[in-house]
C-alpha positions as CSV (number, residue, x, y, z in Angstrom):
1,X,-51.2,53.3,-81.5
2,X,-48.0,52.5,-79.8
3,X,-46.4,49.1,-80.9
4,X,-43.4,46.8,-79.8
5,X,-40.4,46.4,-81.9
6,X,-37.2,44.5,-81.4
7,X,-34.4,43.2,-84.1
8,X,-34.9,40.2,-82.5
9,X,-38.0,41.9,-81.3
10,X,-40.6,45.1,-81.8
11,X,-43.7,47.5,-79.6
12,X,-47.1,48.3,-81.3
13,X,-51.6,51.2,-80.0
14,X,-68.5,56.1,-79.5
15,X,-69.0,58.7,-78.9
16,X,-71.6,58.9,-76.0
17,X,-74.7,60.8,-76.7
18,X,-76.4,62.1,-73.5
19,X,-79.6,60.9,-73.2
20,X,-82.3,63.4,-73.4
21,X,-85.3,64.3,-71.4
22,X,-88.3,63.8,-72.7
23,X,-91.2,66.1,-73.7
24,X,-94.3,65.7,-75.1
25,X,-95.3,66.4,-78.8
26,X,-97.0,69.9,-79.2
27,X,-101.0,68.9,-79.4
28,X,-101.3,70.8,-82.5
29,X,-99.2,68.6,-84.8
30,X,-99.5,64.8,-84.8
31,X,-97.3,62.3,-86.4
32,X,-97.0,59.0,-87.5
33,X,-94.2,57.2,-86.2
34,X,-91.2,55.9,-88.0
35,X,-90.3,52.0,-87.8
36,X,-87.1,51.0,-89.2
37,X,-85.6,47.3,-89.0
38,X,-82.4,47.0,-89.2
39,X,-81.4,43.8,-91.3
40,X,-77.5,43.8,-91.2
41,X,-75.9,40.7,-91.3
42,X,-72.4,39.6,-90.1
43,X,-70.5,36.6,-88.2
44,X,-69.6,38.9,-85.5
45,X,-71.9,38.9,-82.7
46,X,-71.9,41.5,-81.2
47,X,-71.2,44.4,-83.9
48,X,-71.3,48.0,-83.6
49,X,-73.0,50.0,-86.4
50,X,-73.6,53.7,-86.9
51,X,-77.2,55.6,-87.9
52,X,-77.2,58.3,-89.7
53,X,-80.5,60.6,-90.1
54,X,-81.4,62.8,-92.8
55,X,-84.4,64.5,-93.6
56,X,-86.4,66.0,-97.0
57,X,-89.4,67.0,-95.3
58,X,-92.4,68.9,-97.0
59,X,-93.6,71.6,-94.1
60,X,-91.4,74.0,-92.7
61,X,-89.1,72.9,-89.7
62,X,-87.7,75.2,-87.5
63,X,-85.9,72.2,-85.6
64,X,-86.0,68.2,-85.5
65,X,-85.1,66.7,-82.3
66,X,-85.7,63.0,-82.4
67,X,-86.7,61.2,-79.2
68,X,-88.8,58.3,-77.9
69,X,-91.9,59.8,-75.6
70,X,-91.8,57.0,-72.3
71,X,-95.5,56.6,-73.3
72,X,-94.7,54.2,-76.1
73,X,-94.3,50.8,-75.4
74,X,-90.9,51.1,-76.8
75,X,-90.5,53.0,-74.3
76,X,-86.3,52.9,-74.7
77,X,-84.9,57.3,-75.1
78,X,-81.6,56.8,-77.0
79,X,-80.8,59.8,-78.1
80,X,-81.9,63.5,-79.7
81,X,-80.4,65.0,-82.7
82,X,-79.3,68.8,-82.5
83,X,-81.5,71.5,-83.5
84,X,-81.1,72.8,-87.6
85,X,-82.7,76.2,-87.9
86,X,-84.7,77.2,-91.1
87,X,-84.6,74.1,-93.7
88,X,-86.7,71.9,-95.3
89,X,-83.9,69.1,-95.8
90,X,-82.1,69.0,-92.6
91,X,-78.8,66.7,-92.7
92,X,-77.8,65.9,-89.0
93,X,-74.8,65.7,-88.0
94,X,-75.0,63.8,-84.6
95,X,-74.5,60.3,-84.9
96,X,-75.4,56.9,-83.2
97,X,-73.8,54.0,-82.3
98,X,-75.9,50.4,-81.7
99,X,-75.1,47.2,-80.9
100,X,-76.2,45.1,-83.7
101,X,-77.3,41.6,-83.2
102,X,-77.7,38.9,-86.0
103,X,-80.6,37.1,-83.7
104,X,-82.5,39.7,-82.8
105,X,-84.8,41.6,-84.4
106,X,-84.5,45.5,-83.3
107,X,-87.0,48.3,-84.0
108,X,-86.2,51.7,-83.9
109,X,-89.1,54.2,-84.0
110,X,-88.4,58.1,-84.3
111,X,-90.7,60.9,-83.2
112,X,-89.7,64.2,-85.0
113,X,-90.9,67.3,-82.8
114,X,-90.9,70.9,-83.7
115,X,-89.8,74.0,-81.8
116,X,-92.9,75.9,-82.7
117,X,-96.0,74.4,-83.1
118,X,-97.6,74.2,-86.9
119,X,-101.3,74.0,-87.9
120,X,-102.0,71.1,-89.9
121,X,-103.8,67.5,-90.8
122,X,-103.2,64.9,-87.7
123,X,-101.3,61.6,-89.9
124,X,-100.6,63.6,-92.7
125,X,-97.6,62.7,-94.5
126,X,-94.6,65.2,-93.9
127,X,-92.1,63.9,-95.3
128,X,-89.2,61.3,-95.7
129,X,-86.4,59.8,-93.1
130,X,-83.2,59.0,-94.5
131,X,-80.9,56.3,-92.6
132,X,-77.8,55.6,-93.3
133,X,-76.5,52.4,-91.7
134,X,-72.7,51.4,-92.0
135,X,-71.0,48.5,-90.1
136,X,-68.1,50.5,-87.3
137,X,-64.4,49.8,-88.0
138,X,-62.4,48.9,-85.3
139,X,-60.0,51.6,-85.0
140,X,-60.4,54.0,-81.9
141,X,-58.2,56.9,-82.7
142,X,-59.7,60.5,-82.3
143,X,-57.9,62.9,-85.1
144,X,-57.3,66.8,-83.8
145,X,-57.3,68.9,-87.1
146,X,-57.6,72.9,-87.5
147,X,-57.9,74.7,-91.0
148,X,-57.8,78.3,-92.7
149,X,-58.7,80.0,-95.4
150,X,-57.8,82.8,-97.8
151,X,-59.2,84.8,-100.7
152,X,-62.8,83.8,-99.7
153,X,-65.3,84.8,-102.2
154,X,-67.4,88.1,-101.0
155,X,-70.6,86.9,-100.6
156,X,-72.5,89.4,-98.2
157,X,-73.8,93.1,-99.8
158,X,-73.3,95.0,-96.6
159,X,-70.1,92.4,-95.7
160,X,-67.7,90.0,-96.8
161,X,-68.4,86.3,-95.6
162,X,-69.4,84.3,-92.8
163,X,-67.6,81.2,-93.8
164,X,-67.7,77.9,-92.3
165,X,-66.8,74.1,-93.3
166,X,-69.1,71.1,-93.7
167,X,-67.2,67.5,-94.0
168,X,-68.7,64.4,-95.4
169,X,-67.2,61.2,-95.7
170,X,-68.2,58.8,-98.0
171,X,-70.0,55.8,-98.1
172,X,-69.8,52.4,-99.3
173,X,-72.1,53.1,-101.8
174,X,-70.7,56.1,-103.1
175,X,-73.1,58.7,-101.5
176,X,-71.9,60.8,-98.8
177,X,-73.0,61.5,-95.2
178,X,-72.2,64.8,-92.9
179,X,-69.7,64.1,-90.5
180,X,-68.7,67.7,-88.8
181,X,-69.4,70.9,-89.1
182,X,-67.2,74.2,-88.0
183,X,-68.4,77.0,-86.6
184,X,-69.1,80.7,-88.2
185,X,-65.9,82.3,-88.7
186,X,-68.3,86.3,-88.6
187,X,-67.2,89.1,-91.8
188,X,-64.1,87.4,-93.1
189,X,-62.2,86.3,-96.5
190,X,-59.4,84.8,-94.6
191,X,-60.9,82.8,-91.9
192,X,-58.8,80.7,-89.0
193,X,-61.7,78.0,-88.0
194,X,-61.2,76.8,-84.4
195,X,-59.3,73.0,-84.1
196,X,-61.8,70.1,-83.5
197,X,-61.4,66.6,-82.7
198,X,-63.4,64.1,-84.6
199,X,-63.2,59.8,-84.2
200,X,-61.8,58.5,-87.2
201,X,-64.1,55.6,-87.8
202,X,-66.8,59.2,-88.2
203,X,-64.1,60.9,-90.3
204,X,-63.7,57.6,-92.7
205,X,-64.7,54.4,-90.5
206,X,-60.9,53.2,-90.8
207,X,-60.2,53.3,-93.8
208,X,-58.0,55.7,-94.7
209,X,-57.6,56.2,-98.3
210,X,-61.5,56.9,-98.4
211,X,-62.7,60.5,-100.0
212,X,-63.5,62.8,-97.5
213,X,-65.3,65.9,-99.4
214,X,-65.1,69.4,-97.5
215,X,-67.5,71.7,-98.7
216,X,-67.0,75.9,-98.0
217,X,-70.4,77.8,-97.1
218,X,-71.0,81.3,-96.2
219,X,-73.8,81.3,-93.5
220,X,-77.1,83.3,-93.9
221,X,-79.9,84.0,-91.2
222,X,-82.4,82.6,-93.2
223,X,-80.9,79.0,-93.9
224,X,-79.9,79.6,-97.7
225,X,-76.4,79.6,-97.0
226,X,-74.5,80.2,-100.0
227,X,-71.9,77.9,-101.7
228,X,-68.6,78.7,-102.3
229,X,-66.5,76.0,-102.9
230,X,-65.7,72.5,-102.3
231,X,-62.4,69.9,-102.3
232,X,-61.8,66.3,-101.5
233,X,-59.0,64.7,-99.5
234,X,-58.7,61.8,-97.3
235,X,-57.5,60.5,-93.8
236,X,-53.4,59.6,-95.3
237,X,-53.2,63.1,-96.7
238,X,-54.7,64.7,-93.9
239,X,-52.1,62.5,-91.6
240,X,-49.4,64.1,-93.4
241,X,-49.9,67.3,-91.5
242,X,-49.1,71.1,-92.5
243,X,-47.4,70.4,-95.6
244,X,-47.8,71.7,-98.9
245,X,-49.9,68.1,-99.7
246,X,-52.5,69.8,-97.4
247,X,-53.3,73.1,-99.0
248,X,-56.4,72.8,-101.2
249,X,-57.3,75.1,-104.2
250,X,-60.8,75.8,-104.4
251,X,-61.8,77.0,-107.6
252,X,-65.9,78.2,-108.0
253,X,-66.4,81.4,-109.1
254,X,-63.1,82.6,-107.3
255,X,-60.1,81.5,-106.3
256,X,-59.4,80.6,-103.0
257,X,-57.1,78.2,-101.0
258,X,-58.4,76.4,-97.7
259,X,-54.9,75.5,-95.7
260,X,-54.5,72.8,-93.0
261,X,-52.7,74.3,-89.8
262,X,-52.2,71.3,-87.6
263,X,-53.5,67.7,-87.6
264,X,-52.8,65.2,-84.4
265,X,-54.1,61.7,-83.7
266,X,-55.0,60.5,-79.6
267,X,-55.5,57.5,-79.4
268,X,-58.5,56.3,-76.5
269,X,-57.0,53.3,-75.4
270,X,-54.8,54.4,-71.9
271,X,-53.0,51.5,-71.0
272,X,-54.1,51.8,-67.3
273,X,-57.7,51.0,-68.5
274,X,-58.5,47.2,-68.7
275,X,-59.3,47.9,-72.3
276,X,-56.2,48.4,-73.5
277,X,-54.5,45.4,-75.4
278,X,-51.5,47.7,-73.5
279,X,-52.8,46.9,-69.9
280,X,-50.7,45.3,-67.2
281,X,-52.5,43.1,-65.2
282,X,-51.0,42.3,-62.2
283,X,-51.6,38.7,-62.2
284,X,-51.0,37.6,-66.1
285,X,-49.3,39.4,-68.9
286,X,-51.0,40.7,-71.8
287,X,-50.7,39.7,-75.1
288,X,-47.7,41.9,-76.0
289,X,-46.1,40.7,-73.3
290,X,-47.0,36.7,-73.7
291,X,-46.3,37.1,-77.6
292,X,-42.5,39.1,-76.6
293,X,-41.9,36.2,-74.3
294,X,-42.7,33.4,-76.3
295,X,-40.7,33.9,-79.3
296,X,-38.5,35.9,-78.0
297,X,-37.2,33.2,-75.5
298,X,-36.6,30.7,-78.7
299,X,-34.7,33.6,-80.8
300,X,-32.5,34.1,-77.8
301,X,-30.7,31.1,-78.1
302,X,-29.4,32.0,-81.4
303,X,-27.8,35.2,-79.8
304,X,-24.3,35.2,-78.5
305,X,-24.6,38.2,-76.1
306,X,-28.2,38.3,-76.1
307,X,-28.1,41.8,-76.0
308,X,-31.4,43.3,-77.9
309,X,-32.1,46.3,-79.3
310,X,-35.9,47.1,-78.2
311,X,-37.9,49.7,-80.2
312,X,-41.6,51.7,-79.7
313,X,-43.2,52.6,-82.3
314,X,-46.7,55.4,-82.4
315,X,-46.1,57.5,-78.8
316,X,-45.5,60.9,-77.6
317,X,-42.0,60.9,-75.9
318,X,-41.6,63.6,-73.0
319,X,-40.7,66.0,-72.3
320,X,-42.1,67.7,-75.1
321,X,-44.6,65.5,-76.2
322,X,-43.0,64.8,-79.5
323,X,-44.6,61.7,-81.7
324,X,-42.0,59.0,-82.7
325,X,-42.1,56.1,-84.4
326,X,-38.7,54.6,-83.7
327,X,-37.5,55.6,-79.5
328,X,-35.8,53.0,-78.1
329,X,-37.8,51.2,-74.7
330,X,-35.2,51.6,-72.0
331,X,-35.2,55.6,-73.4
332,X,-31.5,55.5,-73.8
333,X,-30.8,56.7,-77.7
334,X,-27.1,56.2,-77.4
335,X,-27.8,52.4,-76.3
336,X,-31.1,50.6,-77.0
337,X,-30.0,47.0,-76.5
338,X,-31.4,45.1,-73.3
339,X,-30.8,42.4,-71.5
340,X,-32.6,39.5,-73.0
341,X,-36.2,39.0,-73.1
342,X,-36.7,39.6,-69.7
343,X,-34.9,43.1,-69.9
344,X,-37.5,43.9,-72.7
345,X,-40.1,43.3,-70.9
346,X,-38.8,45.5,-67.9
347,X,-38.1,48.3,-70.7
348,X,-41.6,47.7,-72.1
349,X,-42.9,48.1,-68.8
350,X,-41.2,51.0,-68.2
351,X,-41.7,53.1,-71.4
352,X,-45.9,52.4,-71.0
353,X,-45.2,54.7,-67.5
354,X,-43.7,57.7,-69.6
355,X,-45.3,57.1,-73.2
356,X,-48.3,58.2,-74.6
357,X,-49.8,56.2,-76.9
358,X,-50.0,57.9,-80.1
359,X,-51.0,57.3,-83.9
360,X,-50.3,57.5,-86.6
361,X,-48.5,54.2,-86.7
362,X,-45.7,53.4,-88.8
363,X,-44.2,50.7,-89.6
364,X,-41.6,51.7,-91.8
365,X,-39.2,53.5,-89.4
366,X,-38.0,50.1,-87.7
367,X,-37.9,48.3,-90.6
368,X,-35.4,50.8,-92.0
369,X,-33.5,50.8,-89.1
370,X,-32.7,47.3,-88.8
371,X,-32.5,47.3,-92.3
372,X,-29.7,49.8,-91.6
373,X,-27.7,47.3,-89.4
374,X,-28.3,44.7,-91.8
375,X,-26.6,46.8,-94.9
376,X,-23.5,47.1,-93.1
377,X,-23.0,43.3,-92.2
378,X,-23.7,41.2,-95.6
379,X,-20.5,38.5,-95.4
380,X,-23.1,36.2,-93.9
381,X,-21.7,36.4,-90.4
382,X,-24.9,38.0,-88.8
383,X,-28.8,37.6,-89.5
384,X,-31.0,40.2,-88.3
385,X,-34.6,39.2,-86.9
386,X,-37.0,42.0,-86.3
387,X,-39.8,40.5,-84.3
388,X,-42.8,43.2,-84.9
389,X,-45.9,43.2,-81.8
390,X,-48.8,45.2,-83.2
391,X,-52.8,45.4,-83.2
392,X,-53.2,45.7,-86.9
393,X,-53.3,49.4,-87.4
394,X,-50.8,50.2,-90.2
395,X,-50.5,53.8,-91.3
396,X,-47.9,53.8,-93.9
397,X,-48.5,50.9,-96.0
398,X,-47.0,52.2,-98.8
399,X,-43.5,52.7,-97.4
400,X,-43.9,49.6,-95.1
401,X,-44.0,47.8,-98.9
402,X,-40.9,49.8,-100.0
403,X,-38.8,48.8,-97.0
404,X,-39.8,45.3,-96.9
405,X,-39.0,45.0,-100.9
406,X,-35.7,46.8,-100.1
407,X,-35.1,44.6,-97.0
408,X,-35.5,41.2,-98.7
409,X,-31.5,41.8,-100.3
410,X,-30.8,41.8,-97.1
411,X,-29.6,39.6,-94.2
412,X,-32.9,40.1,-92.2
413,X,-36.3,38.3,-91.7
414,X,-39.1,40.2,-90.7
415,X,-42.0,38.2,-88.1
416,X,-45.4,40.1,-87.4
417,X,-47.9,38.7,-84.1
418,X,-51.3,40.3,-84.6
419,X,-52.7,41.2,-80.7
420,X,-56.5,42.3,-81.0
421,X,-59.5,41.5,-82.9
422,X,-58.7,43.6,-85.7
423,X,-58.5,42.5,-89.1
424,X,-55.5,41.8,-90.2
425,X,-55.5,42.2,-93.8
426,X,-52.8,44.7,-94.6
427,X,-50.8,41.8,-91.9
428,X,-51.5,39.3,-94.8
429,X,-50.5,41.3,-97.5
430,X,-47.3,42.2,-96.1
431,X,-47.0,38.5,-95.3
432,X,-46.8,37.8,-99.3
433,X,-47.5,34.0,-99.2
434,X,-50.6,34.0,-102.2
435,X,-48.9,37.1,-103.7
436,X,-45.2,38.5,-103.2
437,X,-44.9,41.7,-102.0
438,X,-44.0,44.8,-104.3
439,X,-43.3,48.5,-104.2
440,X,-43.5,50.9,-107.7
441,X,-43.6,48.1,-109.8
442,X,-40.7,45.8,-108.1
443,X,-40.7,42.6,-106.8
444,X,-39.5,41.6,-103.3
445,X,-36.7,39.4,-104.0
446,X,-37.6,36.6,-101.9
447,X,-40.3,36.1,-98.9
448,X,-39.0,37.8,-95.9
449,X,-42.2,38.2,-93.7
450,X,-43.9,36.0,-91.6
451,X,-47.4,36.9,-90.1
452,X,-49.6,35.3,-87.2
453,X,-52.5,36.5,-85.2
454,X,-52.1,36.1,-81.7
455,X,-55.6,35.2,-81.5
456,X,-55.6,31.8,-83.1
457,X,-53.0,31.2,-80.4
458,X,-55.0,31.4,-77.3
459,X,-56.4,28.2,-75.2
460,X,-59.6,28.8,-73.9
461,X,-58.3,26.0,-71.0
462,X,-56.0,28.4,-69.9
463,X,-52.9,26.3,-71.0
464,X,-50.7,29.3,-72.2
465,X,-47.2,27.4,-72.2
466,X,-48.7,24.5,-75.0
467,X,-50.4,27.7,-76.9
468,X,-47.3,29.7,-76.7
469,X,-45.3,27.0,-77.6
470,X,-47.5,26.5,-80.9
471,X,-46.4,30.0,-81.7
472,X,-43.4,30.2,-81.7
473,X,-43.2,27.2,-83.5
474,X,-45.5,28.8,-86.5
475,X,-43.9,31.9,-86.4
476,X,-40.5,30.7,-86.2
477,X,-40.9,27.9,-89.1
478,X,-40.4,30.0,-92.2
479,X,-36.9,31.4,-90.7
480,X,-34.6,28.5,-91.8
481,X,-35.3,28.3,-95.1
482,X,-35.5,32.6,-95.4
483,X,-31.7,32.4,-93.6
484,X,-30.6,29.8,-96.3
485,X,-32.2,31.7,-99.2
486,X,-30.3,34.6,-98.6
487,X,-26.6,32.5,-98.0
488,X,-27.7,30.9,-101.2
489,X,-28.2,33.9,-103.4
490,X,-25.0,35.8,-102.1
491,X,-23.1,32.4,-102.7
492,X,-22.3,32.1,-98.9
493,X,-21.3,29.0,-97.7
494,X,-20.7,27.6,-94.3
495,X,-17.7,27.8,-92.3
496,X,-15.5,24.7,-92.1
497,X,-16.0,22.7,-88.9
498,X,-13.9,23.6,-86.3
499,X,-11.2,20.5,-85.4
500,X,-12.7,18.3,-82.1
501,X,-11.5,19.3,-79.2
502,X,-8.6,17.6,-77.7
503,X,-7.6,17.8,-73.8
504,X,-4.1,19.1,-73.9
505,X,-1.6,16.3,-72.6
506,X,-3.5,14.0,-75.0
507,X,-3.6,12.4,-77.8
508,X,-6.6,11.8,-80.3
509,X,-6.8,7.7,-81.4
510,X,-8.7,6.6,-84.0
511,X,-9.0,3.0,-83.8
512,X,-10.4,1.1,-87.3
């Protein structure tokens, strides 16, 4: 996700399933249809949740597709799961998203069909449906990944392998659920599986220290695919690319490595699209722009030249599509400083044009390069305010922590606006107001961060100068005290007053 960054200010960043035609059930096997209620409950109306099927089933299956026959009086087709030859436990992979809502009540019924028709008692019991229900994160971003393999265990008599990849992430309750599959890499050891993109809230709903567990199969005709190995990982290691963090030993009854070749993250929000917290609307800016201009226009003041270095933060820069997390909005390296707030804005404008929004996002990059400026001017003539714009989405946490602990010896204060619904919690702990910050076992050195979401901000009346005016005054309020705390603790004290100024020819009275 892209982001807006400036030392006195700073940029930020389900699947569909087709519905299916409908057949009839084969007149030799009947059965009894599945009602499930789901009884979620949550404040936020409405919210997005994902199904997950899976099914131990007693007769031989030859496929499951799951559908709703237009008969019914639910008569509602959402969705069919794909065909799984030759098991009696079939695990789908194909997911669904649903709206939620806390009022209603909502049914779901699933009919289970079979490819070829089986002999046998009409409302018989065949078996068990498994859902697995989990409340959607908000994040959008679609991850690109591609692995290898090598030194695969031999598995076939006549062969080698047929190896291929299952990945489950896991659950809130510590269970785990089938999120992709590859395909059959045929009569390998050292297999290069094709790159596939997969939504991260599938991968790990968000969150991205959660295990991911990646299992290695060899695939048989008859469904008894052997087991050669497993590993687990998650999202932030993945994230980290071809590395030697992302090349797993797999140790069964061989010894065998499974390699990440390249990893990318797209994000789906194009800033065209009315979506996009990003989009410019030709008759009102959008919150980046309205939070930018609002603080932005306060901080100015304080400036002599008003000149502003303006950062972007989670894009691919052309021409060669290179992710950054620290390019400069007007695209000039050599000089990023604009023209005020309104030259920010032009240069924010701009870069959405040639930028494409990109994740990861991390924070850590800016903070380190105004922290840079700040290192070299500590005699207490300059303060350095880096106003950070962002949706929420943080990426490098851990460094983020470091840089902020680093940057609180420094002459700089650090101010975060939250745009989105998003929950801001890794916002708050940055923030350090209940609990000051740390990084490997260190305390920040004093309170350096102030964070507000731009939400709380926004007047349903329409009145945007009184709610931007409340902003700036929140986010601006902890600055005096943060600027006075640092003079204090370097022993810095004010310059004399200068002398009043006389007109020249005359001469200053005092009368007593």
């Amino acid at each position: 996700m892209p982001n807006l960054s400036s030392p006195s200010s700073s940029p930020t960043s389900s699947p569909i399933f087709p519905v299916p035609t409908v057949s009839t059930p084969p007149p030799s096997l009947q059965l009894s249809p599945l009602s499930c209620q789901l009884t979620l409950s949550s404040p936020f109306l409405p919210l997005s949740i994902s199904l997950y099927i899976s099914l131990p089933l007693s007769p031989p299956l030859s496929s499951l597709p799951s559908s709703l026959p237009p008969s019914l009086p639910f008569s509602l087709s959402f969705g069919r799961t794909e065909v799984i030859d030759n098991t009696l436990n079939p695990d789908f992979v194909r997911k669904y998203i649903l709206d939620y809502f806390f009022e209603e009540k909502q049914n779901l019924r699933f009919d289970f069909r079979l490819e070829k028709p089986l002999g046998g008692i009409a409302g018989k019991k065949c078996g068990t449906i498994i859902l697995s229900v989990e409340e959607l994160g908000n994040c959008r971003d679609s991850a690109t990944m591609q692995f290898c393999a090598n030194k695969l265990d031999k598995k076939d008599f006549f062969g080698k392998s047929d190896p291929f990849i299952v990945f489950y992430r896991s659950n809130e309750d510590g269970t785990f659920t089938i999120c992709h599959k590859t395909e059959v890499v045929k009569n390998t050891l050292n297999p290069v599986w094709q790159s596939f993109t997969i939504p991260v809230r599938a991968l790990c709903n968000g969150d991205f220290d959660r295990t991911i567990k990646v299992e290695v199969y060899d695939w048989d005709r008859d469904g008894s695919h052997d087991f050669i190995g497993e590993f687990t990982t998650s999202y932030r290691e993945l994230a980290r690319g071809q590395s030697q963090f992302n090349v797993y030993e797999v140790t069964l009854f061989s010894f065998l490595t499974v390699t990440l070749l390249s990893f990318s993250v797209e994000s789906e929000c194009n800033p065209s699209q009315s979506t996009s917290l990003h989009y410019m609307n030709p008759y009102q800016m959008n919150a980046y722009a309205m939070a930018l201009k609002a603080v932005g226009e306060i901080i100015q003041d304080y400036d002599s030249d008003k000149m502003f270095p303006a950062l972007g933060f989670g894009a691919k820069l052309p021409p060669d599509g290179q992710v950054s997390h620290e390019f400069p909005l007007n695209g000039n390296i050599e000089n990023p400083y604009c023209n005020g707030i309104d030259g920010i804005l032009e240069a924010y404008h701009e870069s959405l044009k040639t930028v494409q929004l990109y994740g990861p996002t991390n924070f850590a990059p800016v903070v380190n390069h105004v922290a840079r400026y700040a290192a070299a001017v500590q005699d207490g003539s300059q303060y350095f305010i880096l106003l950070i714009i962002t949706d929420g989405v943080i990426s490098d946490m851990a460094q983020t922590k470091e840089a902020i602990v680093n940057g609180a010896k420094l002459p700089m204060s650090i101010i975060i606006v939250g745009v989105g619904q998003a929950e801001f919690d890794a916002m708050v702990e940055l923030d350090g107001d209940d609990i000051r910050i740390s990084s490997r076992g260190k305390l920040a050195e004093r309170d350096i961060v102030q964070f507000v979401p731009f939400r709380d901000y926004m007047d349903r009346t329409g009145n945007h100068v009184l709610s931007m005016a409340r902003l700036a005054k929140d986010v601006l309020a902890e600055i005096p005290d943060q600027f006075i705390s640092y003079m204090k603790s370097r022993g810095i004290k004010p310059n004399p007053a200068p002398p009043p100024y006389t007109p020249s020819g005359h001469t200053h009275h005092t009368q007593i």
